[in-house]
VOPAGU-2260 file (C-alpha; in pm, 1 decimal, decimal comma):
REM VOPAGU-2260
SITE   aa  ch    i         X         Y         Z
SITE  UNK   A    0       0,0       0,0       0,0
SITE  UNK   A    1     114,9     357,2    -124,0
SITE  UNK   A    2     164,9     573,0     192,3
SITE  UNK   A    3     111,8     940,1      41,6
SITE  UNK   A    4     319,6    1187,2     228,4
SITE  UNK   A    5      80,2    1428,8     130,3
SITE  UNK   A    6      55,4    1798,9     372,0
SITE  UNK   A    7    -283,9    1990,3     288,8
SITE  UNK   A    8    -600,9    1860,4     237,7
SITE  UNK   A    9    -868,0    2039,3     101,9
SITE  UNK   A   10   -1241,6    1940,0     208,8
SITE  UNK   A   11   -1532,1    1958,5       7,7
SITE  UNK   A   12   -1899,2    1888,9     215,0
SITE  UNK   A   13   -2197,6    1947,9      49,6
SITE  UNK   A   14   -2431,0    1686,7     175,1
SITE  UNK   A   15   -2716,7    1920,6     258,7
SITE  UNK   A   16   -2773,8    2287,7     261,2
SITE  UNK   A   17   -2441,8    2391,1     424,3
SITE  UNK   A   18   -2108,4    2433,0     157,8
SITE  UNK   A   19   -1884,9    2460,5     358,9
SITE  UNK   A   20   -1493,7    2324,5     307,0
SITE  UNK   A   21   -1178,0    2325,5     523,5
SITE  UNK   A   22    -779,7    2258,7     472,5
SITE  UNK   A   23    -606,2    2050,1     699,9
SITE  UNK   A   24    -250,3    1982,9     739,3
SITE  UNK   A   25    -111,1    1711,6     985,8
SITE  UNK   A   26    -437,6    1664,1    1143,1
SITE  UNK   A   27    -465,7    2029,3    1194,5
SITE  UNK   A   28    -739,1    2253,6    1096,4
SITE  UNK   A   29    -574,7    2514,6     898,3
SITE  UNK   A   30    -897,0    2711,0     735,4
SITE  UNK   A   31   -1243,9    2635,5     753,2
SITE  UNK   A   32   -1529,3    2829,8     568,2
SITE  UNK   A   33   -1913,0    2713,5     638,9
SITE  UNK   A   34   -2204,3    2922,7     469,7
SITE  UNK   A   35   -2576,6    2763,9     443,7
SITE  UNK   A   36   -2858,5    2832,4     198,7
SITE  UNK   A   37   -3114,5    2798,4     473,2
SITE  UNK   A   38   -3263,6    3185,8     478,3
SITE  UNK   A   39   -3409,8    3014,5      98,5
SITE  UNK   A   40   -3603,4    2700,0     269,0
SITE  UNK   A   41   -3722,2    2879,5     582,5
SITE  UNK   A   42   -4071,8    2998,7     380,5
SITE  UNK   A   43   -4091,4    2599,3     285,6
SITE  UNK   A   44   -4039,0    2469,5     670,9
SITE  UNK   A   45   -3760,5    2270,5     557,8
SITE  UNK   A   46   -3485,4    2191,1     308,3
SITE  UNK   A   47   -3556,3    2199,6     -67,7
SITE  UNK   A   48   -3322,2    1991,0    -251,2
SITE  UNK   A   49   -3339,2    2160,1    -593,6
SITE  UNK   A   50   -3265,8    2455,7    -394,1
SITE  UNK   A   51   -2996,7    2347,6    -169,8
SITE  UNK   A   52   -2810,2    2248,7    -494,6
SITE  UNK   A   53   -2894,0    2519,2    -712,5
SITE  UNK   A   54   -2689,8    2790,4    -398,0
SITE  UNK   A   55   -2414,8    2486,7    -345,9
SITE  UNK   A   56   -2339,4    2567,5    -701,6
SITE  UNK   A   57   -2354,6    2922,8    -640,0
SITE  UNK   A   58   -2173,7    2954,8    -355,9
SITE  UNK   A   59   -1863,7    2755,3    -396,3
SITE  UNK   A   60   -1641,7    2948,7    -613,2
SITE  UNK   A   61   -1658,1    3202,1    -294,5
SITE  UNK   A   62   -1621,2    2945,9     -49,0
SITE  UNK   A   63   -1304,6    2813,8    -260,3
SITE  UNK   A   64   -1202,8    3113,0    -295,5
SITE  UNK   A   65   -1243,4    3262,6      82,2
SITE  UNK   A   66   -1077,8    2934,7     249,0
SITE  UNK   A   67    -765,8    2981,4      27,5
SITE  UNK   A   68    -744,4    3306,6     119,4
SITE  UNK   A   69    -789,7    3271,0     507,8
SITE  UNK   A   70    -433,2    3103,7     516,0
SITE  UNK   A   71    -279,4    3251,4     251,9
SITE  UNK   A   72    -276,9    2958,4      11,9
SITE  UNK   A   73    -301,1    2889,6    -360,7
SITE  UNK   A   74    -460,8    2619,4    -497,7
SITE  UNK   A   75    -130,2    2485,4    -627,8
SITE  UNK   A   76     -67,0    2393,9    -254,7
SITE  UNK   A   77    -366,8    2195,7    -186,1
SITE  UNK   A   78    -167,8    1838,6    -243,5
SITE  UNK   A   79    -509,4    1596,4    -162,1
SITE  UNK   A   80    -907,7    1650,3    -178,4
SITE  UNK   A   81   -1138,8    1454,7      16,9
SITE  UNK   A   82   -1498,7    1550,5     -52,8
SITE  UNK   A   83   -1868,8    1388,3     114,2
SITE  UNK   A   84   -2052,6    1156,9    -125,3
SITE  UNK   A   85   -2340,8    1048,9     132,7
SITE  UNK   A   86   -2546,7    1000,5     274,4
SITE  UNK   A   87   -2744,0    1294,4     152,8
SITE  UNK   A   88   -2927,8    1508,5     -76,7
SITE  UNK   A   89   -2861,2    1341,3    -410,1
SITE  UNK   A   90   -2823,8    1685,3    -585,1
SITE  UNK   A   91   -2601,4    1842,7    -294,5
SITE  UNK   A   92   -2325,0    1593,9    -282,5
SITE  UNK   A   93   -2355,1    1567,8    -704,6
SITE  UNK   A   94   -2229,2    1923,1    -670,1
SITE  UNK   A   95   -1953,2    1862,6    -479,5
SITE  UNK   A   96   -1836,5    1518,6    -623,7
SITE  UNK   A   97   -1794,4    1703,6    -971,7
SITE  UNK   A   98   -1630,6    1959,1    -783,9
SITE  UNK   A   99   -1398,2    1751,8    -606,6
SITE  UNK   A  100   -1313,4    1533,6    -972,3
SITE  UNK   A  101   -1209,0    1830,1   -1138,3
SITE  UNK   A  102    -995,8    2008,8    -903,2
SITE  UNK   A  103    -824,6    1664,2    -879,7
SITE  UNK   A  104    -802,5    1684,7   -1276,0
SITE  UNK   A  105    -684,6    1972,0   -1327,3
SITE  UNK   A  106    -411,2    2017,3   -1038,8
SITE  UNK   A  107    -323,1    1628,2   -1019,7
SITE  UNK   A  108    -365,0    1529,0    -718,7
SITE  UNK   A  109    -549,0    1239,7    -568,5
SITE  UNK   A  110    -863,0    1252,7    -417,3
SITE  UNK   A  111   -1114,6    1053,1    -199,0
SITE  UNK   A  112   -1506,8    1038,1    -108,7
SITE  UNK   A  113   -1581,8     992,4     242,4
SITE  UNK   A  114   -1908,7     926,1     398,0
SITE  UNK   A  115   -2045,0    1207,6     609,5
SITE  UNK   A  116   -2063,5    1057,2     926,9
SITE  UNK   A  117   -1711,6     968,2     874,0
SITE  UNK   A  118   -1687,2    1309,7     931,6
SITE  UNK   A  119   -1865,5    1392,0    1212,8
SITE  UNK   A  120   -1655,1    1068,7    1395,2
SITE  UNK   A  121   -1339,1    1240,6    1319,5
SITE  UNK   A  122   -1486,2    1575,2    1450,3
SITE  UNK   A  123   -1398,2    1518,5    1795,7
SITE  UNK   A  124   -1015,6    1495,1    1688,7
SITE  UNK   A  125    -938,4    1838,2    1589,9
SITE  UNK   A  126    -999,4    1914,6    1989,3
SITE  UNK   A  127    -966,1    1609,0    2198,1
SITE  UNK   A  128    -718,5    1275,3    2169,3
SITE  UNK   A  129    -900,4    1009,2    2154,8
SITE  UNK   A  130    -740,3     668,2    2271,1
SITE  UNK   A  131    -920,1     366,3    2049,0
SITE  UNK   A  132   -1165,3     196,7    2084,6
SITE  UNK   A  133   -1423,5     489,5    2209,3
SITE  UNK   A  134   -1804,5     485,9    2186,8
SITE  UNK   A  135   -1941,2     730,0    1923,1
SITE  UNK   A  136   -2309,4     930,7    1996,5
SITE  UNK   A  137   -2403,0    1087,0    1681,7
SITE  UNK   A  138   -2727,9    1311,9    1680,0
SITE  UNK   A  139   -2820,7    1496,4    1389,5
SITE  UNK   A  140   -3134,0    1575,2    1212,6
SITE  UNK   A  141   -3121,1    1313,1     985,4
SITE  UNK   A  142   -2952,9    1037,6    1258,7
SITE  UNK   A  143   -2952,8     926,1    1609,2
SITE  UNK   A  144   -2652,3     645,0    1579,4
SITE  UNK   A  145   -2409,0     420,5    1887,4
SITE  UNK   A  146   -2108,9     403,8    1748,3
SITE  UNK   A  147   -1831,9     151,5    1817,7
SITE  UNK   A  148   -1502,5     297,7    1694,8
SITE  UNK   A  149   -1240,3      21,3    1717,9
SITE  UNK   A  150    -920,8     229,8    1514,1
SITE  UNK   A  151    -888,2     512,7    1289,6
SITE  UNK   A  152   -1110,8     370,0     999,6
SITE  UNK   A  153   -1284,3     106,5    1149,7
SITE  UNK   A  154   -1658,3     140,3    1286,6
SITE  UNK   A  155   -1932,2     -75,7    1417,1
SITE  UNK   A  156   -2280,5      92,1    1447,1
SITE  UNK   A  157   -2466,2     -75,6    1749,9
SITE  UNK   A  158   -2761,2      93,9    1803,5
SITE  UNK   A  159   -2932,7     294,4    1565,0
SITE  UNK   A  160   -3308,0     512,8    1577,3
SITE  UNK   A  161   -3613,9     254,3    1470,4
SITE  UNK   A  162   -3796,2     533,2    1319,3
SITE  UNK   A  163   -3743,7     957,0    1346,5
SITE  UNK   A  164   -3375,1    1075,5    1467,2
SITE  UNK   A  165   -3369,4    1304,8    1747,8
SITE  UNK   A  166   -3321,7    1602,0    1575,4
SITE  UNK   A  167   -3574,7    1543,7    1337,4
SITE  UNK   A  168   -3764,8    1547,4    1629,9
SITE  UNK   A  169   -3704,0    1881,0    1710,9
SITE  UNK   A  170   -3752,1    1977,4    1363,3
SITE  UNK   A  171   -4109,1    1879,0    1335,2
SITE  UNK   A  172   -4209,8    1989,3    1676,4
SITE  UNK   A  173   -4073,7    2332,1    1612,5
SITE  UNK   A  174   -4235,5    2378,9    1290,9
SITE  UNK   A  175   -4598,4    2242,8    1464,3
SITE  UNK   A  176   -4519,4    2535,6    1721,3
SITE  UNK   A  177   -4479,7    2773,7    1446,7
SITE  UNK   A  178   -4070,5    2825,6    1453,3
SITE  UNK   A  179   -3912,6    2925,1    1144,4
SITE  UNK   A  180   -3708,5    2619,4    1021,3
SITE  UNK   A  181   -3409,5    2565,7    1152,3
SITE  UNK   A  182   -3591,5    2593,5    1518,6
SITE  UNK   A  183   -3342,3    2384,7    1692,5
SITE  UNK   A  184   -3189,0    2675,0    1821,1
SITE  UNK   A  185   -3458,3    2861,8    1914,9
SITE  UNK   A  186   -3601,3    2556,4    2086,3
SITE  UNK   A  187   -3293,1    2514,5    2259,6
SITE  UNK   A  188   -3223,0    2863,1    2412,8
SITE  UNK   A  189   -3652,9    2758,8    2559,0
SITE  UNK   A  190   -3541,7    2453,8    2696,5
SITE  UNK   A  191   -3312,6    2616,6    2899,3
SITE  UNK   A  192   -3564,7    2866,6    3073,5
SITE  UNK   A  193   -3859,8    2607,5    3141,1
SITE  UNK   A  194   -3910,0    2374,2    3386,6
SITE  UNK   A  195   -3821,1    2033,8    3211,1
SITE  UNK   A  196   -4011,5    1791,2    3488,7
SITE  UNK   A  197   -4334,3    1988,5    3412,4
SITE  UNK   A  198   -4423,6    1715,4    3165,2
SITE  UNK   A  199   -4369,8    1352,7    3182,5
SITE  UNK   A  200   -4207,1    1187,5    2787,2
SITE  UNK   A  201   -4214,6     825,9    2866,5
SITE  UNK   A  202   -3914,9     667,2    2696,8
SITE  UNK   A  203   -3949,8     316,9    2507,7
SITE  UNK   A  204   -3842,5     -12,3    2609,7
SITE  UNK   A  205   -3746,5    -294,9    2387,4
SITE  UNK   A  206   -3819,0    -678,0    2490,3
SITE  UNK   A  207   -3633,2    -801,9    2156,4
SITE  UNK   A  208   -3242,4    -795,3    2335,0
SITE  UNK   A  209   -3139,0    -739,3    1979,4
SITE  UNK   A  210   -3256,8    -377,9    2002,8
SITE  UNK   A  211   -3148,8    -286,7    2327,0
SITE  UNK   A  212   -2950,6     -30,5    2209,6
SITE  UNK   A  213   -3206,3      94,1    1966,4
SITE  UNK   A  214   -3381,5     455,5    1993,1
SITE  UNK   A  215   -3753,1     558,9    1924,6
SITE  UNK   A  216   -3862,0     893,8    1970,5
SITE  UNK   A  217   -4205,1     889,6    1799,4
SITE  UNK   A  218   -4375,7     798,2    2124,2
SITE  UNK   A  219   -4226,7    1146,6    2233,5
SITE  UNK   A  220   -4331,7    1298,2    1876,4
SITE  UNK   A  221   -4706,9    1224,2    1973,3
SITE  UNK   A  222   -4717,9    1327,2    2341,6
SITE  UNK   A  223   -4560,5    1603,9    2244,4
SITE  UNK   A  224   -4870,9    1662,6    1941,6
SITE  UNK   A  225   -5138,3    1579,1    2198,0
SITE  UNK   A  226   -4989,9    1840,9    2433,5
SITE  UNK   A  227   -4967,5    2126,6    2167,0
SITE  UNK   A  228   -5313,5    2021,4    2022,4
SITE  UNK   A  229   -5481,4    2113,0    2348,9
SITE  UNK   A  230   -5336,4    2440,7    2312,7
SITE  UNK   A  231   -5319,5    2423,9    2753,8
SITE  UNK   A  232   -4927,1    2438,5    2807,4
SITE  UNK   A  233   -4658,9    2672,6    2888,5
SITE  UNK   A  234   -4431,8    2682,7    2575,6
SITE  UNK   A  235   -4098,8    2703,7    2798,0
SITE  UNK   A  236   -4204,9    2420,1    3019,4
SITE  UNK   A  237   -4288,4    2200,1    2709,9
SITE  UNK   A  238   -3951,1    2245,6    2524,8
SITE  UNK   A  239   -3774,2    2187,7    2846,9
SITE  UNK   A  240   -3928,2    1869,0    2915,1
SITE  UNK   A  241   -3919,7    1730,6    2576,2
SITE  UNK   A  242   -3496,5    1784,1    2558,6
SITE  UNK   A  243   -3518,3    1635,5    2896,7
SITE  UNK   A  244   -3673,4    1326,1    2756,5
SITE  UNK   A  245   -3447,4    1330,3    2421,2
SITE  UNK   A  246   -3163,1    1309,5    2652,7
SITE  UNK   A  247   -3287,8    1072,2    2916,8
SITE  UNK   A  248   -3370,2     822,0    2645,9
SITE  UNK   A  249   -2957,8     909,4    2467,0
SITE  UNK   A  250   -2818,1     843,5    2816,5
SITE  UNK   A  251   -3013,9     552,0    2911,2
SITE  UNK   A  252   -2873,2     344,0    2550,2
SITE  UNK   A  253   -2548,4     513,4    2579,5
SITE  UNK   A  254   -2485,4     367,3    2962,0
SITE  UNK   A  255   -2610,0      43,0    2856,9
SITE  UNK   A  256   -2419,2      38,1    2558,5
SITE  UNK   A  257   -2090,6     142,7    2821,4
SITE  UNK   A  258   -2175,7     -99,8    3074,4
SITE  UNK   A  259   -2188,4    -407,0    2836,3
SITE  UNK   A  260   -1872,3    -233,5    2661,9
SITE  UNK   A  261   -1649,7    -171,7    2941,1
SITE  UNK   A  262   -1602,0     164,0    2717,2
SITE  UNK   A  263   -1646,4     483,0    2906,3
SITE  UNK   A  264   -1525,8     746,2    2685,1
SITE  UNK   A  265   -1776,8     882,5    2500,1
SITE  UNK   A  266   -1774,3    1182,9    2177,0
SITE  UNK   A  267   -2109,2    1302,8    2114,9
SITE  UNK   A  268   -2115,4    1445,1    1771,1
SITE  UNK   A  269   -2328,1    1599,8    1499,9
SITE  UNK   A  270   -2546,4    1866,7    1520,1
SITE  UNK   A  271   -2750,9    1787,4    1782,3
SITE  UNK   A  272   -2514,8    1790,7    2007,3
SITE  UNK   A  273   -2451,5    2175,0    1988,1
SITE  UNK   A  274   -2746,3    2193,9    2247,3
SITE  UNK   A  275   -2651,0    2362,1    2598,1
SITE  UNK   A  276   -2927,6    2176,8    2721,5
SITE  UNK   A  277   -2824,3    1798,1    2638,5
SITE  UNK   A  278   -2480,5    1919,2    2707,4
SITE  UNK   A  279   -2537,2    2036,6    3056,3
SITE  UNK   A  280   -2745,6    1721,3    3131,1
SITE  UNK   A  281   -2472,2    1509,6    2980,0
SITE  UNK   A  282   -2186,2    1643,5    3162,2
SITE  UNK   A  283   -2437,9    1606,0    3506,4
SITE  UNK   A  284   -2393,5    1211,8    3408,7
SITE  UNK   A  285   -2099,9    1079,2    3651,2
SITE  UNK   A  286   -1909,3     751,5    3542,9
SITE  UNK   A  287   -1871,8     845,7    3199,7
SITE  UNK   A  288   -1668,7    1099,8    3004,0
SITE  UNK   A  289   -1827,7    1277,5    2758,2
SITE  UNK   A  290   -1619,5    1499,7    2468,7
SITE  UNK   A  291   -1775,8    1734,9    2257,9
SITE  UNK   A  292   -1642,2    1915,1    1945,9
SITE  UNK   A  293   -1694,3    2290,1    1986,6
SITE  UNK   A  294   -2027,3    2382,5    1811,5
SITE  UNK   A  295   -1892,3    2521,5    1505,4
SITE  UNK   A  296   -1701,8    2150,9    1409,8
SITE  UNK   A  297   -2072,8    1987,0    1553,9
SITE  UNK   A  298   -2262,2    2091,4    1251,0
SITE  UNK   A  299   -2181,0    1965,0     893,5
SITE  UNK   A  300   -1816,8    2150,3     781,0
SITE  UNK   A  301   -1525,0    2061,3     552,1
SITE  UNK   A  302   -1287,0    2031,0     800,1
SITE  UNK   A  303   -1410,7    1708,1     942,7
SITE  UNK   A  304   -1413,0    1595,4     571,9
SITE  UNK   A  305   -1101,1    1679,7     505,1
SITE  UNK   A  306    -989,5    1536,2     822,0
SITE  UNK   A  307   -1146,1    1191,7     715,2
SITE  UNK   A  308    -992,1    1206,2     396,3
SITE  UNK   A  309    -613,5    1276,4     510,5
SITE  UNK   A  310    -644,2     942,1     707,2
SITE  UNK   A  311    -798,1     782,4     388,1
SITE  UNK   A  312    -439,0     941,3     135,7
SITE  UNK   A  313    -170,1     911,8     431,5
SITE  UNK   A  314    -237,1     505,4     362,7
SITE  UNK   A  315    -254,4     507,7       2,4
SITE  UNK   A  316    -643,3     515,8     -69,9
SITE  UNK   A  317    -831,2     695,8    -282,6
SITE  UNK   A  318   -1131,3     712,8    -534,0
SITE  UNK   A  319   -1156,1     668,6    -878,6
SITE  UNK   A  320   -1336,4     893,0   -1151,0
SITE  UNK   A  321   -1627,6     697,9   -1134,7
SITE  UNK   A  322   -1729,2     802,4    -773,5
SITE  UNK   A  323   -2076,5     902,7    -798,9
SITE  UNK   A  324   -2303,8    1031,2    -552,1
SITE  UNK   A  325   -2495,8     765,4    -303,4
SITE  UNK   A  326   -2778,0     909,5    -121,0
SITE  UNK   A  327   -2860,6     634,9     120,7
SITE  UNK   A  328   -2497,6     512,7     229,7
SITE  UNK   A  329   -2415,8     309,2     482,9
SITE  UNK   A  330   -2147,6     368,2     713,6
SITE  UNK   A  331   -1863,0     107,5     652,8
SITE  UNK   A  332   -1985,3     147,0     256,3
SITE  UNK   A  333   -1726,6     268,2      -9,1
SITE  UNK   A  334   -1755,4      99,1    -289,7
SITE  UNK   A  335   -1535,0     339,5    -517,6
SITE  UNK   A  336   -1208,0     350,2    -297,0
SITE  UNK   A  337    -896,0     226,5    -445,7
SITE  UNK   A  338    -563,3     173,1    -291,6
SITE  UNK   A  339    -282,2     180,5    -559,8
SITE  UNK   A  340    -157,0     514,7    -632,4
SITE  UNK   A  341    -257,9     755,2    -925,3
């Protein structure tokens, strides 16, 4: 196997709404620039793919431009490219596929698609040293995911959500309470002023051992309807006690998962997990050590992507031309990767 000795990485995610990319070198964030398209979906109450890849196109000559320019480089000195091709929108990561093919054209260098949550796995690194193996919480809008990382590469999911993720959660309960989309924020700053044991979320329970460390959070989805649809509640105290539930239900897979582990370092990634309110609670838990990234690395950015991908080069792998886009992948899934070098 080739071992590229390869010292900036360029990082190209465009999985969603957010185009954002980010140089590393050594494992070190050098540059980072992260703008979103979401001011265009708000009116829709969510993202609109034909949208999201009509402003990626848009947008990334500036972004290319501005994350060169943050660290005084020229894209002669970008020497790899590592670049998301799912899961996601299929348009989105089309955008940034091409992208990533033809900047590895025309300056010839290698390049390499990663998966996204890849990404937000290697998040935690840029901040925190990680000793192997480590449990993985990753809680975005689109996933609520256990994670078993064993080494730099190698995962094992072992719990997964049976039907919404957490955030999508949030998502849906904002928009019923008439929040402008994206309300996690908004949401978040109101779980912080209520009083979260004002409301009772009962949390599932699984007889099937197989699914022990498996998450359902539409039971919480439809007390949390009922609630709103009697239009008797205080606002603050129903936020408050909803994230208390999302959390209780996290911690209570996440211990079980660490007690049948041994394991009890714990990252809790994606963007989710930019909440003050499940971080507070979290850090509360005693036992177990909990890392975040800071929020600006929790939500979807290059530099995790290019942080992926310099692992990926450094041992000699990379993609072919052919790499297309795969909405639906699975972690572990990388059917275009090659390991001979250009």
């Amino acid at each position: 196997m080739v071992n590229f000795k390869l010292m900036r990485i360029l990082g190209i995610e465009t999985s969603c709404d957010d185009t954002s990319m980010g140089v590393v070198e050594n494992g070190k964030l050098i540059s980072m620039v992260r703008t979103s398209s979401e001011e265009f979906h708000v009116r829709y109450g969510g993202v609109v793919p034909e949208i999201a890849a009509r402003k990626h196109l848009e947008l990334f000559p500036f972004v290319l431009k501005e994350v060169l320019r943050r660290d005084k480089l020229k894209l002669k000195d970008i020497e790899g490219i590592s670049v998301t091709f799912g899961p996601g929108l299929v348009g989105s990561l089309l955008v940034g596929t091409e992208l990533a093919k033809t900047l590895s054209f025309f300056l010839k260098i290698p390049f390499v698609g990663v998966n996204h949550l890849e990404g937000h796995i290697y998040s935690i690194f840029f901040e925190y040293k990680m000793d192997f193996p480590f449990l993985t919480l990753l809680i975005s809008g689109g996933h609520t995911e256990i994670i078993l990382v064993q080494g730099h590469l190698k995962y094992k999911i072992i719990g997964t959500t049976l039907d919404d993720a957490c955030g999508e959660i949030i998502d849906k309960i904002g928009r019923k309470l008439g929040f402008p989309y994206p309300a996690g924020r908004e949401l978040d700053k109101l779980a912080l002023k209520g009083n979260p044991d004002r409301y009772n979320f009962t949390l599932p329970r699984f007889k099937d051992r197989k699914k022990r460390f498996s998450f359902s959070f539409s039971g919480m989805k439809t007390q949390a309807l009922n609630i709103i649809n009697s239009k008797n509640f205080v606002l603050e105290d129903l936020v408050s006690s909803l994230f208390k539930g999302i959390s209780e239900e996290l911690l209570d897979r996440i211990k079980l998962a660490s007690k049948e582990t041994g394991i009890t370092n714990i990252s809790v990634v994606g963007g989710v997990s930019a909440s003050k309110f499940l971080r507070e609670r979290f850090r509360r838990e005693k036992g177990l050590n909990f890392y975040f990234p800071s929020p600006e690395l929790s939500t979807d950015n290059g530099g995790m992507i290019a942080l992926v991908g310099e692992e990926y080069l450094k041992r000699g792998f990379y993609s072919s031309f052919e790499l297309d886009a795969v909405s639906h992948l699975k972690l572990g899934e990388n059917p275009y990767l090659k390991s001979d070098r250009i």
